[in-house]
N, C-alpha and C positions, 0 to 999 in steps of 0.2 A: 548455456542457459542457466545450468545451476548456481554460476556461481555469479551470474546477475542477480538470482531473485535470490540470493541468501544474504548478498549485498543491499538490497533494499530492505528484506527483515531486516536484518542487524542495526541498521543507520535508523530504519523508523520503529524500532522497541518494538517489531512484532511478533507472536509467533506466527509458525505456518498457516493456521488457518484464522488469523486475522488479516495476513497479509493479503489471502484470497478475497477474504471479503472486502479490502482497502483497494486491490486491483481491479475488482470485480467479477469473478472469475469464482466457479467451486474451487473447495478444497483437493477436491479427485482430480480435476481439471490443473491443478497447479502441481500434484503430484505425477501428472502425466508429463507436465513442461519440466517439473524437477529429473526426471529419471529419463528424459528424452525419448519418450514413447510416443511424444505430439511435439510437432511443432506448432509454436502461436500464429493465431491469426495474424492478419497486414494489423486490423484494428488494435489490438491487443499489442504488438509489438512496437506501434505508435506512442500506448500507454503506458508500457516498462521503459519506454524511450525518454516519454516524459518525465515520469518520476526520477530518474537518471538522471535530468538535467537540473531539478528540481533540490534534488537529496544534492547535487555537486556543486551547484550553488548557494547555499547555505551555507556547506563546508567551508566555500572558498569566502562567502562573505565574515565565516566564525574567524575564521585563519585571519582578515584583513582588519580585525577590527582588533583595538587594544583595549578594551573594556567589557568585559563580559558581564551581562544583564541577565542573571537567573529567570528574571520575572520573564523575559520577555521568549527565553525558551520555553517556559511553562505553559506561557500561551501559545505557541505553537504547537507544542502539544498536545494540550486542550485542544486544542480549534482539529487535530488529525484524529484523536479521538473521537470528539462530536460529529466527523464525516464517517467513520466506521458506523458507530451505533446509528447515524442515519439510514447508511446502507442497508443493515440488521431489522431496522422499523421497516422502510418501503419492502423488506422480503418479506417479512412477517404479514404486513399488510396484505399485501397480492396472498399469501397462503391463506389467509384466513377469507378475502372474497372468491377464490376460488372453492371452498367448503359448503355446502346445499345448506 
């Protein structure tokens, strides 16, 4: 399992505890999957499944193509980042209506 999700950081420029939050999953929670103290859920292991297939098609469509478009990995980028910091906002949120 570690060296699936260290495969996924690497491929999507994360670190460790962005990648929890990109998974959806704590950071304690993914250091429990890192160090094999938990295994993942069914749900969870659907979800490093997909990213898997995700991050490998990319790959193979970079590999197939003979012209490389900077802009348009940028916005893929952008668009992984703007679902982190979404993640980050809907926590934030629930933390703060949970607050009297």
């Amino acid at each position: 399992m570690n060296n699936r999700l260290e495969n996924l950081r690497v491929k999507l420029h994360l670190n460790w505890g962005e990648l929890a939050e990109y998974i959806g999953i704590s950071r304690s929670m993914l250091d429990f999957l890192r160090f094999e103290k938990r295994e993942p859920s069914k749900n969870l292991m659907q979800r490093i499944e997909e990213l898997e297939k995700e991050i490998n098609k990319d790959v193979t469509t970079k590999n197939t193509t003979t012209q490389y478009d900077g802009i348009d990995e940028l916005n893929k980028t952008m668009k992984e980042v703007l679902k982190v910091l979404e993640r980050i906002a809907v926590k934030l949120e629930n933390q703060s209506e949970r607050k009297p």
